[in-house]
The first five atom37 places (N, CA, C, CB, O) and aatype in JSON, in Angstrom:
{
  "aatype": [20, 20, 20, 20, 20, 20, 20, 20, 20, 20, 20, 20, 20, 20, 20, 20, 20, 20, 20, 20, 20, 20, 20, 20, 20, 20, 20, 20, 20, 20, 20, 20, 20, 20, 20, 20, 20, 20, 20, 20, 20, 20, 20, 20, 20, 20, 20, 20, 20, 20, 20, 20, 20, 20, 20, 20, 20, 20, 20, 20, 20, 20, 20, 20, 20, 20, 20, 20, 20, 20, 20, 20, 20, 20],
  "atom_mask": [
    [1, 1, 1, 1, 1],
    [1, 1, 1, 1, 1],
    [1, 1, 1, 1, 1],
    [1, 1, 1, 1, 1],
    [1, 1, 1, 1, 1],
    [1, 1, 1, 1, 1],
    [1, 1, 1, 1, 1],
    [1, 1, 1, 1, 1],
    [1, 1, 1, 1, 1],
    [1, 1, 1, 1, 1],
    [1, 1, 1, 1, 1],
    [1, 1, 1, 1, 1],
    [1, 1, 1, 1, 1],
    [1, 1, 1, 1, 1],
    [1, 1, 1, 1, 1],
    [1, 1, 1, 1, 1],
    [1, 1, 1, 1, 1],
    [1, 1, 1, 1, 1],
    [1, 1, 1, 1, 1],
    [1, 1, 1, 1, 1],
    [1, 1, 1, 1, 1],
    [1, 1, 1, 1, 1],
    [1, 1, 1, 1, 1],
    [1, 1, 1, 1, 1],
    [1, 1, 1, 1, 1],
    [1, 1, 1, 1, 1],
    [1, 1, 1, 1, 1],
    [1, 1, 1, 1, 1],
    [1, 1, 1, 1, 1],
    [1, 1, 1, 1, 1],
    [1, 1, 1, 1, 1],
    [1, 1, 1, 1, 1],
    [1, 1, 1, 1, 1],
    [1, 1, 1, 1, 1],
    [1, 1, 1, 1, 1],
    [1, 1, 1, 1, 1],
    [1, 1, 1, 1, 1],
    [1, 1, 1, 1, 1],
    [1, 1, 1, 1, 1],
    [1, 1, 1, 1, 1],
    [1, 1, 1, 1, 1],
    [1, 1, 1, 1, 1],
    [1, 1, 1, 1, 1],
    [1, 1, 1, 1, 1],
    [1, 1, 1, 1, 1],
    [1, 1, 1, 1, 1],
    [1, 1, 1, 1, 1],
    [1, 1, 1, 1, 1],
    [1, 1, 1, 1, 1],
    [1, 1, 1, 1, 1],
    [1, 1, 1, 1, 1],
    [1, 1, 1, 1, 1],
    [1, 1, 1, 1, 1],
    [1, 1, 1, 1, 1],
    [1, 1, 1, 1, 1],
    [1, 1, 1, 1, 1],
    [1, 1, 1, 1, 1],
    [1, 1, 1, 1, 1],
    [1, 1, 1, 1, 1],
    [1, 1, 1, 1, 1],
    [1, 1, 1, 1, 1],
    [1, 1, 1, 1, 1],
    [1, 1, 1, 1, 1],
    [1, 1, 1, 1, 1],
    [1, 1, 1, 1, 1],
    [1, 1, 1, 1, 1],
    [1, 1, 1, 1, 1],
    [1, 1, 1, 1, 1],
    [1, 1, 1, 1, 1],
    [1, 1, 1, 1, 1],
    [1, 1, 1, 1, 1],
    [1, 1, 1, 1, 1],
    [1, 1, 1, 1, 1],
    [1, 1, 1, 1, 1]
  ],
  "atom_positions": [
    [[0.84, -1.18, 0.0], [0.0, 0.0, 0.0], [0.89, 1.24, 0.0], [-0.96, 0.0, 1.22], [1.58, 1.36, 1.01]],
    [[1.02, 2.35, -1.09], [1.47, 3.57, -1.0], [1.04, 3.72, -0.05], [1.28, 4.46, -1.81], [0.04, 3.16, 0.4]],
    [[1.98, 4.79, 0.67], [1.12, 5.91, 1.66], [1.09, 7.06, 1.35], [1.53, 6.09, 2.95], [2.03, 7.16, 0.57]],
    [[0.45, 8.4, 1.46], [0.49, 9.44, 1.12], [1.03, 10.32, 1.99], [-0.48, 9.68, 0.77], [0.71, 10.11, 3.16]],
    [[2.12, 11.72, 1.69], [2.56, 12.45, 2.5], [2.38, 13.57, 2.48], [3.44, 12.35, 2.62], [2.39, 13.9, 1.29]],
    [[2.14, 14.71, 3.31], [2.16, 16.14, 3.05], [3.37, 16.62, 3.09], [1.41, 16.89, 3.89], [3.92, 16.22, 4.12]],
    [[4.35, 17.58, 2.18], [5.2, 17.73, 2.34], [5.6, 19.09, 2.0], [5.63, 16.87, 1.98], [5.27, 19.56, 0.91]],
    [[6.53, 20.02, 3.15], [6.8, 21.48, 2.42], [7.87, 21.25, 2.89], [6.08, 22.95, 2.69], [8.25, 20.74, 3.94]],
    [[8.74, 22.03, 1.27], [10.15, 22.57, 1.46], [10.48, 23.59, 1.8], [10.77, 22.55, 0.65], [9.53, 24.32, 1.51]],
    [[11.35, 24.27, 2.3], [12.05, 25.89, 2.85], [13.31, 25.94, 2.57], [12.04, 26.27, 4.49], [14.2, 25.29, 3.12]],
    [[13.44, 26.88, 1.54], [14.93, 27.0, 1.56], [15.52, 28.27, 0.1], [15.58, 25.11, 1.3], [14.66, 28.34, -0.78]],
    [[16.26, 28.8, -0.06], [16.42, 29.45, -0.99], [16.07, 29.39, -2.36], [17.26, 29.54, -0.9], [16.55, 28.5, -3.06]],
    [[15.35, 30.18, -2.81], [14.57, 29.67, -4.72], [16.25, 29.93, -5.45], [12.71, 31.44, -5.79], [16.8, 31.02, -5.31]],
    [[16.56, 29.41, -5.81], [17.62, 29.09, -7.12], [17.51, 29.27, -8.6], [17.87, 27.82, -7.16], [16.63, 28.53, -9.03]],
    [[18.03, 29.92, -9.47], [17.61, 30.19, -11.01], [18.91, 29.33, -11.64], [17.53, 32.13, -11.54], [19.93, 30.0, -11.48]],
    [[19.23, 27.91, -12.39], [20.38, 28.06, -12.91], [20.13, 28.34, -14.14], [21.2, 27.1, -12.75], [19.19, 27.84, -14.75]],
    [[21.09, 29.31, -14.72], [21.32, 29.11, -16.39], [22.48, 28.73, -17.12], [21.1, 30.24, -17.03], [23.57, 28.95, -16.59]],
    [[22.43, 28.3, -18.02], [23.04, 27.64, -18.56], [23.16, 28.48, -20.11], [22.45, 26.3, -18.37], [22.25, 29.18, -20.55]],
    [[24.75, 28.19, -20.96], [25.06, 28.88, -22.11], [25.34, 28.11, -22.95], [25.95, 29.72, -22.05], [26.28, 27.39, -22.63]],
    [[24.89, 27.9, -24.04], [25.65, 27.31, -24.83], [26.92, 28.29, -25.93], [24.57, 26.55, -25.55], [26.6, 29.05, -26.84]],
    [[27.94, 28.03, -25.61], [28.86, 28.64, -25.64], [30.24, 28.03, -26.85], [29.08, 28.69, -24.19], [30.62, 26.86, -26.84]],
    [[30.8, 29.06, -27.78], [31.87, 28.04, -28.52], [33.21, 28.16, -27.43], [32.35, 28.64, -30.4], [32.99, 28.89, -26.46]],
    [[34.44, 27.6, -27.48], [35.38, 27.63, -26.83], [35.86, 28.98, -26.41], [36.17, 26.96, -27.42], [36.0, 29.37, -25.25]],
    [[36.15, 29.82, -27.75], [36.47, 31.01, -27.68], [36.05, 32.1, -27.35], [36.7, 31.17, -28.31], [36.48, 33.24, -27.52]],
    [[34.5, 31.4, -26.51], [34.47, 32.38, -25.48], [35.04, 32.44, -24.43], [33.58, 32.54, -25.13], [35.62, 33.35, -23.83]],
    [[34.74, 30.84, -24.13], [35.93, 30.98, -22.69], [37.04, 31.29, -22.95], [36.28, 29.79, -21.85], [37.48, 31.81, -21.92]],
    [[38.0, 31.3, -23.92], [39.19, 31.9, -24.07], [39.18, 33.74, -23.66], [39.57, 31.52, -25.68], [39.88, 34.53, -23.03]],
    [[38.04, 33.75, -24.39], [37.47, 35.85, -24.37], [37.44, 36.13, -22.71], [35.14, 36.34, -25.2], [38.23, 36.92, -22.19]],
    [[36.34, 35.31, -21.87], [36.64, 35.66, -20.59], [37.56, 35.3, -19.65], [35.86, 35.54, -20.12], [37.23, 35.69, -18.53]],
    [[38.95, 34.47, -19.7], [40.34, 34.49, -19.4], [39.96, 33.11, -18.35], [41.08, 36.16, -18.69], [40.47, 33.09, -17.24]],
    [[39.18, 32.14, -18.73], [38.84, 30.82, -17.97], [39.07, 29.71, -19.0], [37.23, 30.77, -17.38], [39.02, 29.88, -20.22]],
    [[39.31, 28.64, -18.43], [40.09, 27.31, -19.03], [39.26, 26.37, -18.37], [41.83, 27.06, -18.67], [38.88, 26.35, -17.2]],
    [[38.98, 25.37, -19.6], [37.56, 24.15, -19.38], [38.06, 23.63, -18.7], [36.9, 23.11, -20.42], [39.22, 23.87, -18.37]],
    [[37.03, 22.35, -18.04], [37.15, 21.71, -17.19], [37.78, 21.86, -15.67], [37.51, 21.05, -17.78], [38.42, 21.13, -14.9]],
    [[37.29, 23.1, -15.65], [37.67, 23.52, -13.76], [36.49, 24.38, -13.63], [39.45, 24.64, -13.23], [35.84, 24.92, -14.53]],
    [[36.27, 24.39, -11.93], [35.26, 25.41, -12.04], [36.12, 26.38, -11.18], [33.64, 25.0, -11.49], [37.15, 26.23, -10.52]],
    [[34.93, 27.94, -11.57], [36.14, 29.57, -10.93], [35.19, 29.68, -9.81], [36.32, 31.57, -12.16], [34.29, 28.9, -10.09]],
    [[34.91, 30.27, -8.64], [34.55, 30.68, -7.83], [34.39, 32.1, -8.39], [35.23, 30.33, -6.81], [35.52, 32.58, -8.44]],
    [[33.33, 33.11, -8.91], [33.59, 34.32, -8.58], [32.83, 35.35, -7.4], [33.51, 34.78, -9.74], [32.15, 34.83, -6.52]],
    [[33.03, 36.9, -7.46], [32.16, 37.03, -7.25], [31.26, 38.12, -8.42], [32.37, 37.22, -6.01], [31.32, 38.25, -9.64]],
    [[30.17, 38.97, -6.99], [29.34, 39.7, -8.04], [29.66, 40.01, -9.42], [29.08, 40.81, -7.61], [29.38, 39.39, -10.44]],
    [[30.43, 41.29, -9.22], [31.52, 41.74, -10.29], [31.61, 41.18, -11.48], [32.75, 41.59, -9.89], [30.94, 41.46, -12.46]],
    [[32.52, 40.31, -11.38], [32.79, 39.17, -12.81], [31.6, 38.53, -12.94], [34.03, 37.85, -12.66], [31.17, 38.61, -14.09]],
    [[30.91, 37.93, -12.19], [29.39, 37.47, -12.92], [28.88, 38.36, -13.55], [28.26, 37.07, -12.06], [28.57, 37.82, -14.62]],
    [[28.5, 39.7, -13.59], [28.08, 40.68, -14.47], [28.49, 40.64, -14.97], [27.93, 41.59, -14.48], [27.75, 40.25, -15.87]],
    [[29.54, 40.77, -15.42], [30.85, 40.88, -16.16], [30.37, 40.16, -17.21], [32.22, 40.33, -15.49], [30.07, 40.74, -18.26]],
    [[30.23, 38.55, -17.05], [30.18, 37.38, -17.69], [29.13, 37.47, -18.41], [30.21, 36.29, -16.95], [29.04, 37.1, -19.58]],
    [[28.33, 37.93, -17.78], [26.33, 38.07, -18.15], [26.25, 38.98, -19.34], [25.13, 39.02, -16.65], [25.61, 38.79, -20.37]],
    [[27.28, 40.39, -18.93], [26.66, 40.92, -19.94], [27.46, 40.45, -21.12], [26.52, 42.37, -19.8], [26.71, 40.43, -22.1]],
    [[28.35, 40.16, -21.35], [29.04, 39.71, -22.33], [28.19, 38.4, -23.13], [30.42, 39.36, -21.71], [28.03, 38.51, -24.35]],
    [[27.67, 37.2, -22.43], [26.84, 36.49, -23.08], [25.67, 37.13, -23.54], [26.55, 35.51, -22.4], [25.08, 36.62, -24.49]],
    [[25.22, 38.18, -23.03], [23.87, 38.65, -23.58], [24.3, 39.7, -24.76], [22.86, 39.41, -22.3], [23.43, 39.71, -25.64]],
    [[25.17, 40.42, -24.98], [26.37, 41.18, -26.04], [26.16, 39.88, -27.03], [28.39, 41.5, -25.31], [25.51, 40.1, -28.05]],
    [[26.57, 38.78, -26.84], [26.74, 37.84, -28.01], [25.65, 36.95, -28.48], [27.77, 37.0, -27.73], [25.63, 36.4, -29.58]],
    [[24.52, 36.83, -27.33], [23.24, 36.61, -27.77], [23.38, 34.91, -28.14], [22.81, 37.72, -29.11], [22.95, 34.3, -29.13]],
    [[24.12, 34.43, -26.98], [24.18, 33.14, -26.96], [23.13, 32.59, -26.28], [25.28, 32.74, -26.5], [22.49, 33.27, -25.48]],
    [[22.83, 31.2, -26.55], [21.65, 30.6, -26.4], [21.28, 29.97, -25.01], [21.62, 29.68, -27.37], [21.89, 28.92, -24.79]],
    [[20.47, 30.35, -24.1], [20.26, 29.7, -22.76], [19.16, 28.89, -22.36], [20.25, 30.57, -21.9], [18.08, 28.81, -22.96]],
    [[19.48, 28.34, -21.41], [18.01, 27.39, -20.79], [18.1, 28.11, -19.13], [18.31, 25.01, -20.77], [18.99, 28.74, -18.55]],
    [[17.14, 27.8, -18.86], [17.03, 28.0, -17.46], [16.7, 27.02, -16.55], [16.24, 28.85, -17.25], [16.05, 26.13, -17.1]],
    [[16.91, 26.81, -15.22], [16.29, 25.51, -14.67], [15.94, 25.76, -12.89], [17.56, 24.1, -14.97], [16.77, 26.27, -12.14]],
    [[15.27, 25.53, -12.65], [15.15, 26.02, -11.1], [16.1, 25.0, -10.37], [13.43, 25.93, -10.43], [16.43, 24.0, -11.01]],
    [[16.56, 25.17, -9.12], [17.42, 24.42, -8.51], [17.54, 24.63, -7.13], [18.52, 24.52, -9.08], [16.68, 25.36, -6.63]],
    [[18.29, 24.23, -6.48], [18.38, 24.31, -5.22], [18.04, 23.0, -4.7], [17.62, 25.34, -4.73], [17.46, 22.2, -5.43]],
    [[18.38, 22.67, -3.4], [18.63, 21.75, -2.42], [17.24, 21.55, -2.05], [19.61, 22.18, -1.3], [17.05, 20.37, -1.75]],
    [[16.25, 22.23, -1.95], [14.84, 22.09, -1.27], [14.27, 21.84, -2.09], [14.17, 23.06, -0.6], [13.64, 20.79, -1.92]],
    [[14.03, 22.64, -3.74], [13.13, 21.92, -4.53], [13.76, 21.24, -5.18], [12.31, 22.52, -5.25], [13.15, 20.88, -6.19]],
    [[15.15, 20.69, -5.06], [15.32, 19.19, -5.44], [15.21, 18.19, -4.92], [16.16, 18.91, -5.74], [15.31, 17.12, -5.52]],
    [[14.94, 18.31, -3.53], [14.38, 17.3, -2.78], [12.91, 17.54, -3.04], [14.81, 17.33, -1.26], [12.5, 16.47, -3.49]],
    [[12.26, 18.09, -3.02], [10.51, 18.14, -3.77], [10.83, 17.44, -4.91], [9.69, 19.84, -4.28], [10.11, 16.44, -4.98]],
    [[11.41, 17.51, -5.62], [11.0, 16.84, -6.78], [10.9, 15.55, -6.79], [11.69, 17.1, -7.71], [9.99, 14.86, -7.24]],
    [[12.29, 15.12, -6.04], [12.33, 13.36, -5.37], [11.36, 12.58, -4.66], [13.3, 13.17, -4.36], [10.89, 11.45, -4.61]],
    [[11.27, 13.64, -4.16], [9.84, 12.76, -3.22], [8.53, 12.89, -3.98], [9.42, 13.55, -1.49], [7.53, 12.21, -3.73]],
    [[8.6, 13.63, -4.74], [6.88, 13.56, -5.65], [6.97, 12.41, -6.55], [6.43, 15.1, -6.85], [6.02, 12.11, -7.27]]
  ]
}
């Protein structure tokens, strides 16, 4: 017998996006594949506006630790 649960998550809403990108961009913003950079604010703008300057192609995806555990349990 399933059982049924009520369930709420709490925790920060998350936006990821994602670029599809040729190499030579990452060459343009001074980063090398297969590592990840820590930045902060700053250079993320930085980064943003430059992908949106080149009008590269994105997805978006919600994320985070809380509604990825919602999703598991549904």
């Amino acid at each position: 017998m399933k059982k049924k649960f009520d369930i709420c998550g709490i925790g920060n809403g998350l936006l990821d996006k994602q670029y599809k990108v040729p190499l030579s961009f990452i060459n343009e913003i001074g980063y090398t594949i297969d590592q990840m950079t820590l930045v902060d604010q700053d250079e993320q703008l930085r980064i943003i506006s430059l992908l949106e300057k080149h009008q590269y192609q994105s997805i978006s995806a919600c994320g985070g630790s809380a509604t990825n555990s919602l999703v598991a349990a549904s």
